[in-house]
C-alpha positions as CSV (number, residue, x, y, z in Angstrom):
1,X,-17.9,-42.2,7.2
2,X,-15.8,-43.6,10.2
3,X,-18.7,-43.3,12.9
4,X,-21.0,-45.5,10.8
5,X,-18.4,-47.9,10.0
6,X,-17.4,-48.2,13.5
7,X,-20.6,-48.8,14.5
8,X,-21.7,-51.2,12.0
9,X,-18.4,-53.8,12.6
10,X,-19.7,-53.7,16.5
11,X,-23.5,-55.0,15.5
12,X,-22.8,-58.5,14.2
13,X,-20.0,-58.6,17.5
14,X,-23.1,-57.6,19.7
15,X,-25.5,-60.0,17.9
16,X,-23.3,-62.9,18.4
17,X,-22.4,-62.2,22.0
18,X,-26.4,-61.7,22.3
19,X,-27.6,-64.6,20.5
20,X,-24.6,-67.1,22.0
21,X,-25.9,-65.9,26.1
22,X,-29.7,-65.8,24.7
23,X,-29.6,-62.4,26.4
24,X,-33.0,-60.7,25.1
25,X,-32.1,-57.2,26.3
26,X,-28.6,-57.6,24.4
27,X,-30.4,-58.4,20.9
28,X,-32.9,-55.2,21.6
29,X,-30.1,-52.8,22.2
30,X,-28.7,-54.6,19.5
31,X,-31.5,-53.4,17.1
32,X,-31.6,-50.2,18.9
33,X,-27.7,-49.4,17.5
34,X,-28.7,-51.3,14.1
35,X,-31.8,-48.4,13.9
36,X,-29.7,-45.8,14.7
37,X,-26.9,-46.3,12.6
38,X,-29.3,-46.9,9.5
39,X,-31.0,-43.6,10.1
40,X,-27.5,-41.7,10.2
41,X,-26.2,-43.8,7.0
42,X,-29.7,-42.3,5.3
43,X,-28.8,-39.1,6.3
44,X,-25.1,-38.4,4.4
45,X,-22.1,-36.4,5.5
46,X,-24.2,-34.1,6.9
47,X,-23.5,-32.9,11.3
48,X,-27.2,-34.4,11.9
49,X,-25.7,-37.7,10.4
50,X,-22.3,-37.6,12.5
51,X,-24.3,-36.7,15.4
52,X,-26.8,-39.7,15.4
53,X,-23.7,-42.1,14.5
54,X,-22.2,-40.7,17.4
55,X,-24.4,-41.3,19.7
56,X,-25.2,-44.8,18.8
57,X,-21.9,-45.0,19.1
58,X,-22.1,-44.4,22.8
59,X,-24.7,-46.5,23.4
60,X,-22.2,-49.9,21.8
61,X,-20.4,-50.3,25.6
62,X,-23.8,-50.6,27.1
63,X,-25.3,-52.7,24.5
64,X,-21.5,-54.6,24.8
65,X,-22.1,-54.7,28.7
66,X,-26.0,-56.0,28.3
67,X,-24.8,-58.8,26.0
68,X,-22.1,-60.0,28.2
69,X,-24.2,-60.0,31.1
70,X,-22.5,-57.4,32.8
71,X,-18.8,-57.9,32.6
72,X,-16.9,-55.5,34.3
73,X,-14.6,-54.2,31.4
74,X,-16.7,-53.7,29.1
75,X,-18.0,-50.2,29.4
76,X,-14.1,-48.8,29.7
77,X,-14.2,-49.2,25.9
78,X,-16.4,-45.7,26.3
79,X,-13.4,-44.1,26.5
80,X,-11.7,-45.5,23.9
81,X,-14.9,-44.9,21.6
82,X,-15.0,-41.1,22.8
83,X,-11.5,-40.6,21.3
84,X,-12.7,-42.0,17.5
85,X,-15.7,-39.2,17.7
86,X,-12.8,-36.4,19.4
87,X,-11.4,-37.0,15.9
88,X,-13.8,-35.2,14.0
89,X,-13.1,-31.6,16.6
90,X,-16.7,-31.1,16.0
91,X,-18.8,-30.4,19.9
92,X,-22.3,-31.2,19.1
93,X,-21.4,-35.2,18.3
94,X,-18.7,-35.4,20.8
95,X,-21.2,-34.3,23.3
96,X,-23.9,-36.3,22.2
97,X,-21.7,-39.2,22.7
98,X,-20.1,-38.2,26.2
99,X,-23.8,-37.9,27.5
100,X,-24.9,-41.2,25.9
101,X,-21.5,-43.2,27.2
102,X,-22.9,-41.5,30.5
103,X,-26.2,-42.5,30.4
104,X,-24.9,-45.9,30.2
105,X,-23.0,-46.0,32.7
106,X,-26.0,-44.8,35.1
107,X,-27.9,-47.5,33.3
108,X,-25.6,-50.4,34.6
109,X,-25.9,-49.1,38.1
110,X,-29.3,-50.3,38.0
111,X,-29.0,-52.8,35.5
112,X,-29.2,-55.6,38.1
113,X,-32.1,-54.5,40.2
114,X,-34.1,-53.9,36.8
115,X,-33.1,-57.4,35.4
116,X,-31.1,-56.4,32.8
117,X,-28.6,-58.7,33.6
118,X,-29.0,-61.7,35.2
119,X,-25.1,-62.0,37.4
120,X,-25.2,-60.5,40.8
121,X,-21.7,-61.0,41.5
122,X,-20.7,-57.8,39.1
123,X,-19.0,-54.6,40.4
124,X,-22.1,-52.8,39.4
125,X,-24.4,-55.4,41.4
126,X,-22.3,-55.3,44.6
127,X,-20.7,-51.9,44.6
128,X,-22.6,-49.4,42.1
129,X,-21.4,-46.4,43.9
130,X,-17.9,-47.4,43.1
131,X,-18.9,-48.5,39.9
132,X,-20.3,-45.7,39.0
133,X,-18.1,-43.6,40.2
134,X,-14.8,-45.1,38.5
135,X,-16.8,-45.0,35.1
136,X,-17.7,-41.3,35.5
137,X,-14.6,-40.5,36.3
138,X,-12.7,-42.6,33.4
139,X,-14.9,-40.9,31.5
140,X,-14.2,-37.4,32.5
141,X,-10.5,-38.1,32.5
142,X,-11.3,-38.9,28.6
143,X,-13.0,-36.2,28.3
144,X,-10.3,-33.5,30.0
145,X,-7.9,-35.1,27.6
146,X,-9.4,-34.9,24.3
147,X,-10.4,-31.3,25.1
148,X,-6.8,-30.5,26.1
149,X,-6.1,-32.5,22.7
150,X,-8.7,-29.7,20.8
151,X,-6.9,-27.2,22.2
152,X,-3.3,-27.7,20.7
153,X,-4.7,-29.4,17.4
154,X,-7.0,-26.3,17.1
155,X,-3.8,-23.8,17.7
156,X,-1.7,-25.8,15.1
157,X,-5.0,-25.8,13.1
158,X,-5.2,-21.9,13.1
159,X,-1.7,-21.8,12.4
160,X,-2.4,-24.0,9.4
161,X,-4.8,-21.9,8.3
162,X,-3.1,-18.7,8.3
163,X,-0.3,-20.6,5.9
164,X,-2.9,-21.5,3.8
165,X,-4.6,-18.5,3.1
166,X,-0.9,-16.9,2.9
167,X,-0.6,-19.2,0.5
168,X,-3.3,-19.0,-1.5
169,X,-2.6,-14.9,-1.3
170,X,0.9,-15.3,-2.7
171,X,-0.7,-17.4,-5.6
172,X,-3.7,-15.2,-6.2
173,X,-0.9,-12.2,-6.1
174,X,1.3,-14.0,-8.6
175,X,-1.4,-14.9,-10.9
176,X,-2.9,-11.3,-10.8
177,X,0.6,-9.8,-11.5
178,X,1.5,-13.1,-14.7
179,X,-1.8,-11.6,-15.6
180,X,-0.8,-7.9,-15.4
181,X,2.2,-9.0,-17.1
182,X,0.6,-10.7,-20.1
183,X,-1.3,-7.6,-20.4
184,X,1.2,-4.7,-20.2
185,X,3.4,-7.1,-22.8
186,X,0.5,-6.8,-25.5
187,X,-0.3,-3.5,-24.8
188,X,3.7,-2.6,-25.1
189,X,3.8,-4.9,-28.3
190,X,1.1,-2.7,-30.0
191,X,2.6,0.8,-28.4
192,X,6.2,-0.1,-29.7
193,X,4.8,-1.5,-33.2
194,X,3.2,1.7,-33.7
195,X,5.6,4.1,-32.4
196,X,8.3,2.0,-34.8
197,X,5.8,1.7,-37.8
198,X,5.2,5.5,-37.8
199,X,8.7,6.6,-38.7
200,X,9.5,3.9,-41.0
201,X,6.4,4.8,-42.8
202,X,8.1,8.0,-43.6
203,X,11.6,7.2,-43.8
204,X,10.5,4.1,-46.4
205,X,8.2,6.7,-48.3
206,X,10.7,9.8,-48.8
207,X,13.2,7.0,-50.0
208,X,10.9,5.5,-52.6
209,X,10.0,9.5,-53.8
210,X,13.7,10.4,-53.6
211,X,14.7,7.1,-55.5
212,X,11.8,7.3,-58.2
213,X,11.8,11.0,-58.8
214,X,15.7,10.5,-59.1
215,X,15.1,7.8,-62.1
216,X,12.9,10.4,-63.8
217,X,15.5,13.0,-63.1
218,X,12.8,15.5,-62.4
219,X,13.2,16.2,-58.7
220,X,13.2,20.1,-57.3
221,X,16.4,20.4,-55.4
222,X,14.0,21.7,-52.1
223,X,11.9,17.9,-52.4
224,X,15.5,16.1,-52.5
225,X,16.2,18.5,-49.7
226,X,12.7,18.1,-47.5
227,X,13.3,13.9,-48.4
228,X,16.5,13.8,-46.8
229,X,15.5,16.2,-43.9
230,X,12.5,13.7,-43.2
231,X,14.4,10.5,-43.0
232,X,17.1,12.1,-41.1
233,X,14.5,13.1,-38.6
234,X,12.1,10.0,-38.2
235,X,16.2,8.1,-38.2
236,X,17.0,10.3,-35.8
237,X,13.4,9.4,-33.6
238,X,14.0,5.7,-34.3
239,X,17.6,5.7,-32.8
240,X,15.7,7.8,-29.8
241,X,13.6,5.2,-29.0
242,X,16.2,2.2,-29.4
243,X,18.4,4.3,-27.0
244,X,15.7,4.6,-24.6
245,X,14.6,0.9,-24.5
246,X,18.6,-0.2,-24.1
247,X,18.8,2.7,-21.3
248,X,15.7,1.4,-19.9
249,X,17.0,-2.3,-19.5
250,X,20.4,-1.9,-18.8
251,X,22.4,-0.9,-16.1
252,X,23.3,3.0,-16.9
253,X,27.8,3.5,-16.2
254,X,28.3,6.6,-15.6
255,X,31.2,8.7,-17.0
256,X,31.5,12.2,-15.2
257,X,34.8,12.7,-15.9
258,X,33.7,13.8,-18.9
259,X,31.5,16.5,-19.3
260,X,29.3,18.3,-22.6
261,X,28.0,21.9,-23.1
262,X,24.2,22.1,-21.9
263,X,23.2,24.9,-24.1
264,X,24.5,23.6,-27.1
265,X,22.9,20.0,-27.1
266,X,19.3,21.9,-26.3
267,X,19.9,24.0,-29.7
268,X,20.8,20.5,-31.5
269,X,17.8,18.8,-30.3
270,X,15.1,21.5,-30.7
271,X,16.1,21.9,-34.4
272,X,15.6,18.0,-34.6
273,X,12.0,17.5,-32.8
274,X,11.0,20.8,-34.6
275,X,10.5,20.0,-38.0
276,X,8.2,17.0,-37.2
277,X,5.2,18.9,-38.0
278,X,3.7,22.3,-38.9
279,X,2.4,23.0,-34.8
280,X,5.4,22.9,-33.7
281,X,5.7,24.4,-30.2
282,X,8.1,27.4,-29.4
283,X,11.2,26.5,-27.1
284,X,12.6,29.6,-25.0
285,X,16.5,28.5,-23.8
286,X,18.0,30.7,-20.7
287,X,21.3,28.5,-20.2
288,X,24.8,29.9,-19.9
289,X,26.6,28.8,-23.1
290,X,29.5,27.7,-20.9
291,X,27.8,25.6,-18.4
292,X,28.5,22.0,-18.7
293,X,27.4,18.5,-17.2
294,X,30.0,15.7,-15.9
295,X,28.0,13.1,-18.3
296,X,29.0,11.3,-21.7
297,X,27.6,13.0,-24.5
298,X,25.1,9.9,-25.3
299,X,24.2,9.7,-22.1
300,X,23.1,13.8,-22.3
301,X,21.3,13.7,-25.4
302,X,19.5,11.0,-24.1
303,X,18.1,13.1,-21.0
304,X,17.6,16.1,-22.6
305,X,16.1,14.7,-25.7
306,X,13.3,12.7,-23.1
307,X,12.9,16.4,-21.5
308,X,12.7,18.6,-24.3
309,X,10.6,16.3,-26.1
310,X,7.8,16.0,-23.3
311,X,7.4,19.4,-22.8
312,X,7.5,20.4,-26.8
313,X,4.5,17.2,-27.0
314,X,2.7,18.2,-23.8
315,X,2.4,21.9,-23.8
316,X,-0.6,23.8,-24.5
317,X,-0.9,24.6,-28.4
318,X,0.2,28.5,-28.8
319,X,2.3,28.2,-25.1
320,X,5.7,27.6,-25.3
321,X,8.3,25.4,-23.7
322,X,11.1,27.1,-21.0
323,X,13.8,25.6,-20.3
324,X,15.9,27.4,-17.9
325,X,19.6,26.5,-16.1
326,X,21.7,27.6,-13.7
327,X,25.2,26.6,-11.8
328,X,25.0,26.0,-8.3
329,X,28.2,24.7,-6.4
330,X,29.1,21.8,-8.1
331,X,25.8,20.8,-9.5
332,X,23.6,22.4,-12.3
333,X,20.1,23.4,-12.2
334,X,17.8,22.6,-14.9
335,X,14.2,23.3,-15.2
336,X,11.6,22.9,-17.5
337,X,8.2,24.7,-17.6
338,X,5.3,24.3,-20.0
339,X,1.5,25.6,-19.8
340,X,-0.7,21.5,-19.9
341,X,-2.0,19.0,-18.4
342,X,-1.1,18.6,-14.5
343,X,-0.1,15.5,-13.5
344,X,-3.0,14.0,-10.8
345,X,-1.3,14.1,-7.6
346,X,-1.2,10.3,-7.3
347,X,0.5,9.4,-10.3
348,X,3.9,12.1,-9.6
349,X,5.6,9.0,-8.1
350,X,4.7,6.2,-10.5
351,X,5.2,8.8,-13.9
352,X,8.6,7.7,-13.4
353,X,8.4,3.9,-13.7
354,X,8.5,2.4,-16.9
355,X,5.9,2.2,-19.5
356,X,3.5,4.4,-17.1
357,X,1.6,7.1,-18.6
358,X,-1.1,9.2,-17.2
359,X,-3.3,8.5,-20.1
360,X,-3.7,4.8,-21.2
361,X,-6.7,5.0,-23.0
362,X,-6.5,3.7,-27.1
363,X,-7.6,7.6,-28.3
364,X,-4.7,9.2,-26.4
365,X,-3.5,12.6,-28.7
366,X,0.2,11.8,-28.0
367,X,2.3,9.1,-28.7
368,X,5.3,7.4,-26.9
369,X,5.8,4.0,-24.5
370,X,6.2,5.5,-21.1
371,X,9.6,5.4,-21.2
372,X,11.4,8.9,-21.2
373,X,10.9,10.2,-17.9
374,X,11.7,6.4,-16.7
375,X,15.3,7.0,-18.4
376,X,15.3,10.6,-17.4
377,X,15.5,9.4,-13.3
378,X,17.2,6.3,-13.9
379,X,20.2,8.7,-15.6
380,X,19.9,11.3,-13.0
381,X,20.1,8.7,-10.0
382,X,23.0,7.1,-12.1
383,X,25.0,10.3,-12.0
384,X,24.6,11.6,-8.5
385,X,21.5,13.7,-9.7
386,X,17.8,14.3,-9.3
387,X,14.4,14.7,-11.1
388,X,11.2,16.7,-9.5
389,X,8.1,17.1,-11.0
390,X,5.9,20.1,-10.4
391,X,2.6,20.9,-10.9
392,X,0.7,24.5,-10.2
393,X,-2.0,26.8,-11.6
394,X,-1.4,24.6,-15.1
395,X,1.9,24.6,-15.5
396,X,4.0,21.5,-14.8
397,X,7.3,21.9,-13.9
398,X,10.3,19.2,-14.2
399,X,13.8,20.1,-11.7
400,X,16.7,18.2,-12.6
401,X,20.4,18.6,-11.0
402,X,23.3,17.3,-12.2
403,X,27.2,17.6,-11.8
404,X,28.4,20.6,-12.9
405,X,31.7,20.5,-15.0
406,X,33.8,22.8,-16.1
407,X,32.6,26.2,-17.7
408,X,33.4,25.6,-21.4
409,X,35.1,28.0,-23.6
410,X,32.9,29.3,-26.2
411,X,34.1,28.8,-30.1
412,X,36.8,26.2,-29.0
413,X,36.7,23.1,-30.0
414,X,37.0,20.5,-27.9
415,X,35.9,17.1,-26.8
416,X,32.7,19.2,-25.6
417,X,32.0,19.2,-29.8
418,X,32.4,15.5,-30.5
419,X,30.2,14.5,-33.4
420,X,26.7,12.7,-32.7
421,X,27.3,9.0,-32.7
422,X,24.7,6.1,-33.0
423,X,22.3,5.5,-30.5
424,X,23.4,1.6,-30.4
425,X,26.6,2.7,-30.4
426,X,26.1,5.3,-28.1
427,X,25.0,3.1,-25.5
428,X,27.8,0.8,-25.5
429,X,30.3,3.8,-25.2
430,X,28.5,5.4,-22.1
C-alpha cells in the first residue's frame, strides 16, 4: 500500500534526525508514527487501514518539525504529503489527513512555549500568528487544488466508466448473440437433416422396391406407377427446399419482363403437395386463367409453392385452403385463407425472418425450417411487391401483390408454358 510505504521510509529519516539532535519529543512522535503505521499494516487494504496510514501520515511534518527543532520548512511538506493521499479520491482518509496536517500546524504555534523545541529564534516562536496563518493557508490552497483535481479526474472517471460498461454490454451482447448463433446452427442442423432424411427415406425405398420387384419381374403396373409417383414427389420436395435455402442466401434478380400464368402454376403445384398423404387438405382456386405475374417462372413456383404449401400444412383437418386473385391496375392480388392456428400478435413481424416458426418445440405436428414465408417476402420485396399476414375469428389470412403482366391467351402456347426446370438450375436462371 503507498500510505504505509510512505510512511515507513520517513521513520528511520525521523529517527535519525531525532537521535543525531537528542531531541526526546522527536523519538516519541517518532514511535507514535511507527505505532500507527503498524496498526494500519495489521489491518490490510481495507478504508480503516488507508485511513490510519493517512493520518499518521499527517502527523510525519510535525514529527519532521519536532526532530529538527523547529525548522521553518519543514511542515510545508504537508502539502506535498496531502497530494500522495488525494491519490486515492477516497474523503474519509484525505480528511483525516487534512485535519491531522492541521493539528500540527496548531501544535507548532505553541510548540515553543510548551518546550517542544528548544530554538526561540523560529517563525513559530517569534511570529505564530503569521506562522500559523501561512501554514493554514498553504494548506487550504492544497486542499482547494486537489478538490478541483477530484472534480475533473471524477468527470473523466465517470466518463470512463460509462465506456466500460458500454463495453462490457457490446461483449455480453456479442457473446449472447455467438451463443444464440451456436444454438440456432444445431437446432437448423437437426431441422434440415430431418427434413432431407425424410424424402430420401422414400425416394431410396420406392427405388430399392421398383429395382427388386423389377428383378423378379413380378411388379403390378399401378406399384411401378405409385413408385415413380413417390420419388417424383419427395424429388420434387427435395429440390423445394434446396431452392428455398439458395433463395434464402442469395440476393433474389428479378426478371419482370417476363411474366407466367398464376392459375396454372397453382393447378401444377396442388397436384404435387397433394399426394403426399391420405389427409390431404382440399384447395379451392378463384383466379382468372389469364392473369399473369411479371416474375421468371422459377422464381413463381418458388412463392406459390411456400404459399400453397403453408396453408394446405396449416389448415384445420376437414377445412380447406382458398386461394383467391384478382387484377388491380398493374398489380395482382393474391390471397390465401385457411381455418388454424392464428399467428400471436407478436410474432406477425418476426414470421417472416428466417428459420422463425411460431412453434419451436421438439413435438411440433408440422415439419419445415422456417424458411418459406422468409422467401415468400424476400421475392415479393424483390419484385416491387408485398406480403400481409392476417389473422381473425381463426382464420389466417396471407395478401400478396405483385406486377401484373399481360392477360395470357388461354390454349396458346407460349413462353407462359415453359417446362419445369431444376430448382438448382432454376435459381441460377432467375
Amino acid at each position: 500500500m503507498l500510505l504505509v510505504g510512505l510512511v515507513c521510509a520517513a521513520v528511520p529519516l525521523l529517527s535519525g534526525l531525532a537521535v543525531g539532535a537528542g531531541v526526546l519529543p522527536g523519538l516519541a512522535a517518532s514511535a507514535v508514527v511507527v505505532t500507527m503505521v503498524t496498526a494500519a499494516t495489521a489491518m490490510g487494504d481495507r478504508l480503516a487501514a488507508r485511513t490510519l496510514a493517512a493520518a499518521a501520515l499527517g502527523v510525519v511534518p510535525l514529527a519532521s518539525w519536532i526532530a529538527t527543532d523547529g525548522a521553518d520548512g519543514v511542515l510545508l511538506s504537508s502539502a506535498v504529503l496531502l497530494g500522495v493521499v488525494a491519490l486515492y479520491q477516497e474523503h474519509r482518509p484525505y480528511v483525516v489527513a487534512a485535519t491531522s496536517a492541521a493539528l500540527g500546524v496548531g501544535i507548532a504555534a505553541i510548540g515553543p512555549a510548551l518546550g517542544v523545541v528548544s530554538s526561540s529564534a523560529t517563525l513559530a516562536a517569534t511570529q505564530p500568528i503569521a506562522f500559523v496563518g501561512g501554514q493554514l493557508l498553504l494548506l487550504l490552497a492544497a486542499v482547494a487544488l486537489h478538490l478541483l483535481w477530484w472534480r475533473f479526474s471524477e468527470a473523466d472517471q465517470l466518463v470512463g466508466e460509462a465506456s466500460m460498461q458500454e463495453m462490457v454490454a457490446v461483449q455480453r451482447s456479442m457473446l449472447s448473440r455467438m451463443q444464440d448463433t451456436e444454438r440456432l446452427k444445431d437446432e437448423l442442423l437437426a431441422v434440415v437433416s430431418h427434413e432431407f432424411r425424410t424424402p430420401l427415406t422414400a425416394i431410396i425405398g420406392f427405388s430399392q422396391t421398383l429395382r427388386r420387384s423389377a428383378s423378379m419381374g413380378q411388379l403390378p403396373a399401378e406399384m411401378v406407377e405409385l413408385s415413380a409417383d413417390r420419388i417424383e414427389r419427395n424429388g420434387l420436395r427435395l429440390s423445394r427446399l434446396i431452392g428455398n435455402m439458395l433463395a434464402a442466401t442469395m440476393d433474389v434478380e428479378p426478371h419482370t419482363e417476363r411474366y407466367f400464368p398464376i392459375s396454372a402454376t397453382i393447378e401444377r403445384l396442388v397436384e404435387e403437395f397433394g399426394g403426399d398423404d391420405d389427409g390431404t387438405t382440399e384447395v379451392e382456386v378463384d383466379v382468372p386463367e389469364d392473369m399473369t405475374a411479371r416474375m421468371s417462372r422459377e422464381h413463381l413456383r418458388l412463392l406459390l409453392g411456400n404459399l400453397v404449401d403453408n396453408g394446405m400444412k396449416f389448415a384445420d383437418p376437414g377445412t380447406p385452403l382458398r386461394i383467391r386473385g384478382r387484377v388491380a391496375g398493374d398489380e395482382i392480388a393474391l390471397v390465401f385463407t385457411n381455418n388454424g392456428p392464428e399467428v400471436p400478435e407478436h410474432m406477425r413481424e418476426q414470421i417472416f425472418a428466417r428459420f422463425v416458426q411460431v412453434d419451436l418445440s421438439d413435438t411440433r405436428p408440422h415439419d419445415g425450417i422456417g424458411l418459406g414465408l422468409h422467401v415468400v417476402r424476400k421475392l415479393c420485396d424483390a419484385h416491387g411487391g408485398s406480403l400481409e399476414l392476417r389473422c381473425q375469428d381463426g382464420l389466417v389470412v396471407l395478401g400478396v401483390t405483385l406486377p401484373a403482366g399481360p392477360a395470357r391467351v388461354v390454349g396458346v402456347v407460349g413462353e407462359s408454358d415453359e417446362p419445369p426446370v431444376d430448382a438448382r438450375t432454376a435459381h441460377h436462371r432467375a
